[in-house]
C-alpha positions in Angstrom: -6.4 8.9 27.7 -4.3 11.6 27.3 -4.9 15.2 26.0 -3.2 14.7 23.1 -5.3 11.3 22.3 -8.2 13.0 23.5 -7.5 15.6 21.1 -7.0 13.2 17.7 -10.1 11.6 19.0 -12.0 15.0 18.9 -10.6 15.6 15.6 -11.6 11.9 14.7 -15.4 13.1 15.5 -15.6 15.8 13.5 -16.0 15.0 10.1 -18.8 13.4 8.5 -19.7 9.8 6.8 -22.3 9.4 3.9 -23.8 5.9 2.8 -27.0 4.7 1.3 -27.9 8.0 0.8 -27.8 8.4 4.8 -25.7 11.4 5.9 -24.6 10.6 9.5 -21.9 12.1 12.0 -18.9 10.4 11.9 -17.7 8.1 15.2 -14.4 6.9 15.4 -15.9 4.6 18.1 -18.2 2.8 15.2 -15.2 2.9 13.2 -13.2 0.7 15.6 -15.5 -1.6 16.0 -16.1 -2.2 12.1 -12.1 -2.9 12.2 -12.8 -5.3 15.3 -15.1 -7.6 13.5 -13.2 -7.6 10.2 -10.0 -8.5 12.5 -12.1 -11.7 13.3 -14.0 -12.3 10.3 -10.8 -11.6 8.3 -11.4 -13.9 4.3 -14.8 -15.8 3.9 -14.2 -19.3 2.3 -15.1 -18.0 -0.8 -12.4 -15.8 -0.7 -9.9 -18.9 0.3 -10.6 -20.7 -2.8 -10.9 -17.9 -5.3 -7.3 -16.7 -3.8 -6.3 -20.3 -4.3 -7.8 -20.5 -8.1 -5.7 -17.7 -8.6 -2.7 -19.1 -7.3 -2.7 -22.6 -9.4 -3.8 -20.2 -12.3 -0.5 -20.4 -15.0 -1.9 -17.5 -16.8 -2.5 -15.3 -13.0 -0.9 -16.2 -9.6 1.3 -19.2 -10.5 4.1 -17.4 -10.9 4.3 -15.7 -7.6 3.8 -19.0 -5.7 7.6 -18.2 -4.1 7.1 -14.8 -3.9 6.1 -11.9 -5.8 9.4 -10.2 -6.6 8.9 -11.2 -10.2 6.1 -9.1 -10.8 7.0 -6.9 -13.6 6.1 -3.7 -15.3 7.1 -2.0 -18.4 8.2 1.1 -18.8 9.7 4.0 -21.4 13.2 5.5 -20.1 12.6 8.1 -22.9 9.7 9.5 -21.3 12.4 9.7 -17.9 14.7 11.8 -19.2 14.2 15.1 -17.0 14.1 13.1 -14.2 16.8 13.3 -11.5 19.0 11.2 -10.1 18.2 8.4 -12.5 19.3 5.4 -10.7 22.0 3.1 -12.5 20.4 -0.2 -12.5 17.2 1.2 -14.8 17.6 0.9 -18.3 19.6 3.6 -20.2 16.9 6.8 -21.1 18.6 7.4 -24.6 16.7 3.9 -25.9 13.2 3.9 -27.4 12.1 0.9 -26.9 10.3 -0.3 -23.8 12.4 -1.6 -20.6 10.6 -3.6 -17.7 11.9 -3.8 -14.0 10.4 -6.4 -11.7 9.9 -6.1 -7.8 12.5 -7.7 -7.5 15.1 -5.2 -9.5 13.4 -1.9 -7.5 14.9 -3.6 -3.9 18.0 -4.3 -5.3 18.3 -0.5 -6.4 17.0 0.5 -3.1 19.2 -1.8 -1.0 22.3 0.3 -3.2 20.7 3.2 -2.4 20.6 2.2 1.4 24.1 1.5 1.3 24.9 5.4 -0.6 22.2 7.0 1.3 20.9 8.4 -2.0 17.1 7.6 -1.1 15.9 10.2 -3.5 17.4 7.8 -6.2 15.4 4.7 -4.7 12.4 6.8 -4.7 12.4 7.3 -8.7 13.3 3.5 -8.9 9.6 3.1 -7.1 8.1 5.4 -9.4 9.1 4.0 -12.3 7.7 1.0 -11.2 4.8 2.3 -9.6 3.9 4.4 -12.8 5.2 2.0 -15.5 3.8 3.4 -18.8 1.4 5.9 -17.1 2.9 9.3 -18.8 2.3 11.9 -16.5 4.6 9.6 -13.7 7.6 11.5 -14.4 6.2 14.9 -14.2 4.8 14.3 -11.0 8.0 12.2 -10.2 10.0 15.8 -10.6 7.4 17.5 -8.7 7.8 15.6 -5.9 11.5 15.7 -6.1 12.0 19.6 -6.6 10.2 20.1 -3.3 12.8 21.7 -0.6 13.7 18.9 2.1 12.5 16.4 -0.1 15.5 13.7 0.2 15.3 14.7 3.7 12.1 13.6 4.2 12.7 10.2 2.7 15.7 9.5 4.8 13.9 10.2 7.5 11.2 8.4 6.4 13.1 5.0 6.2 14.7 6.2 9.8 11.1 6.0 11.4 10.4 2.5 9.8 13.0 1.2 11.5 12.5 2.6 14.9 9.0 3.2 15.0 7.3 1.5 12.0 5.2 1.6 8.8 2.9 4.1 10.5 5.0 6.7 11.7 7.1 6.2 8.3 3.7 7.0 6.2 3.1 10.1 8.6 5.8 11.6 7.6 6.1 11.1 4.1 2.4 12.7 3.7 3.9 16.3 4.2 5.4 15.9 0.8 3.2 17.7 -1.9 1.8 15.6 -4.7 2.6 12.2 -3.3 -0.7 10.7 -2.5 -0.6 7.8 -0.5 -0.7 5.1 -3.3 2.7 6.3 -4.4 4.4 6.5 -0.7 3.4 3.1 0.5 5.3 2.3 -3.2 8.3 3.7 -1.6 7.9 2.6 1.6 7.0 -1.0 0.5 10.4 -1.1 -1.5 12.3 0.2 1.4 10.6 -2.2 3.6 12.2 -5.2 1.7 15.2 -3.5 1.3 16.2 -2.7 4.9 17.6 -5.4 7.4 15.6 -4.6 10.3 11.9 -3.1 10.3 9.9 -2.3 13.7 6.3 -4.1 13.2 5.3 -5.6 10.0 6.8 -4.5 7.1 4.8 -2.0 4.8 2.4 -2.8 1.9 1.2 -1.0 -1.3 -2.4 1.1 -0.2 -4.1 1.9 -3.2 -7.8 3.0 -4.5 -7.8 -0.5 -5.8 -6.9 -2.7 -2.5 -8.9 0.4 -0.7 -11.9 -0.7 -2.6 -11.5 -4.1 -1.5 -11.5 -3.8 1.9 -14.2 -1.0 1.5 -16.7 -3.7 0.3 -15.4 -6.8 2.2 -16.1 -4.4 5.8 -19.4 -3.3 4.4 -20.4 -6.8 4.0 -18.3 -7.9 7.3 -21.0 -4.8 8.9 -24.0 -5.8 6.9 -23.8 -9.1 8.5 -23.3 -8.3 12.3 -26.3 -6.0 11.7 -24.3 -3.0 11.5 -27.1 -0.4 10.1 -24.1 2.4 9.8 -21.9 -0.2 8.0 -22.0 0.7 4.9 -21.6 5.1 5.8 -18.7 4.1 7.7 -16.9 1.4 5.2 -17.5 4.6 2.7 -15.4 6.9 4.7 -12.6 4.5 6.0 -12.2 2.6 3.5 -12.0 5.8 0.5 -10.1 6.2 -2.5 -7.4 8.0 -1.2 -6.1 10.1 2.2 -5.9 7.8 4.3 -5.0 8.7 7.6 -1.8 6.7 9.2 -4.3 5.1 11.8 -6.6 3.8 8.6 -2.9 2.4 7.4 -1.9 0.9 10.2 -5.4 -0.9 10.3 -4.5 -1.8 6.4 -1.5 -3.6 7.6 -2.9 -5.6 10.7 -5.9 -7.0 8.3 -3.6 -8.2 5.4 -0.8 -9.9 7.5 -3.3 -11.7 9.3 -5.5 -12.6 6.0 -2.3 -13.9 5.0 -1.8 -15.8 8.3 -5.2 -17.4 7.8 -4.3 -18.3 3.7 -0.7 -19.7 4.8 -3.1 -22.2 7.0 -5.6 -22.8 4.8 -3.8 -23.5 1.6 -0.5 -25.4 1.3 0.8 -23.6 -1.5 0.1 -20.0 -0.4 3.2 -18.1 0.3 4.0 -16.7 3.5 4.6 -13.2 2.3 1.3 -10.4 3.0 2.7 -9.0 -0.6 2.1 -11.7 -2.4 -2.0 -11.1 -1.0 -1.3 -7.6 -2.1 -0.6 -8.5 -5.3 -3.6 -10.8 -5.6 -6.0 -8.6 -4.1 -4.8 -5.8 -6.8 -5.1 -8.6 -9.2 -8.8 -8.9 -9.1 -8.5 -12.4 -7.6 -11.4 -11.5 -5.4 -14.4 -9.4 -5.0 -16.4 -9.5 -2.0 -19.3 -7.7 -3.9 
């Protein structure tokens, strides 16, 4: 181990997990070893067929059974209008009514935008997305953008995903102010699809939601190896929000091989981790 892995490690340490009304010093070493056993326990059967009810589900997951690029959300352009650049493909901000724009549209914006380089333009095509009829999403949409360096940070952003990966990508993005990590995996998702070539697995949306998820899934996964510290940990990992790009990285190894195991267990089940994304946002499970 080198000093500078030594170091994180230490820094790693020094915080503190609370569970069951338990408060206990944190160990990155308990930590890993909680990942380790999800990485092999990945879905319980119960989780197969309730992912698989929701696929064959017209009124749910039927739709996405080729992929989940027609999952749409509405919006208001009205609400938009300080907001800028406002990318060409989203519907005119002058209208009152209600637009939508599918998964599908935002990675055709962002592949134009990979072509011009104008990345702070594919980042409002996210938010607009990610937001949908949420009204503060533009406000904090303009915060983000007015930040010195922040098309900078973007660019470089979708440079590191395609030399280093999602990790390093997410790392950099998180020295933007007011862009939690729910919101930068949104843009790092879309740019994931966008771009040709991507080093390791392509991102995926983190959010409190999926967070949640995996938070109780790992507590049971720890409750079952006769982890007593399972549940403190699971609590701290596994939070609502800052996650660290080690706790993201994790993210990413757990759903693309969840998917792995639901491409083998189901013949239906798309091979694409979003598409489990989607799902798991969805409600189509609940380890509790």
């Amino acid at each position: 181990m080198d000093i500078v892995t030594a170091a994180i490690a230490a820094c790693h340490d020094a915080y503190h997990a609370r569970g069951d009304g338990v408060s206990m010093r944190f160990n990155q070493s308990l930590a890993d070893k909680l990942d380790a056993t999800m990485l092999v326990q990945l879905l319980p059967d119960d989780a197969v067929n309730s992912l698989g009810r929701w696929l064959t589900d017209p009124e749910r997951g039927r739709r996405y059974r080729k992929g989940s690029g027609t999952h749409t959300v509405p919006y208001s352009p009205s609400t938009w209008m300080a907001v800028d650049p406002w990318p060409n493909a989203l519907a005119d901000r002058t209208a009152v009514a209600l637009a939508s724009v599918s998964r599908a549209d935002v990675v055709a914006t962002v592949q134009v935008a990979d072509q011009s380089e104008s990345w702070a333009e594919a980042f409002v095509a996210t938010q607009v997305w990610g937001y949908g009829l949420t009204g503060y999403g533009p406000y904090r949409t303009c915060q983000v953008l007015a930040q010195p360096g922040a098309e900078e940070a973007f660019a470089e952003a979708v440079s590191l995903l395609t030399d280093e990966g999602a990790s390093a990508a997410y790392e950099r993005l998180q020295a933007l102010d007011g862009l939690g990590p729910a919101f930068l995996t949104k843009f790092l998702y879309f740019a994931g699809q966008a771009l040709p070539v991507v080093k390791g697995p392509r991102p995926l949306i983190l959010d409190s939601v999926l967070a949640g998820v995996l938070r109780r899934h790992a507590t049971k996964v720890g409750t079952v190896a006769d982890y007593e510290w399972a549940a403190a940990i699971a609590n701290r990992i596994w939070r609502d929000s800052n996650w660290t790009s080690h706790r993201y990285r994790i993210y990413l190894q757990w759903m693309y091989a969840a998917s792995e195991q639901l491409t083998a267990a189901l013949i239906d089940w798309p091979a694409a981790p979003d598409v489990l994304e989607l799902a798991l946002f969805s409600a189509a499970w609940d380890p509790a």
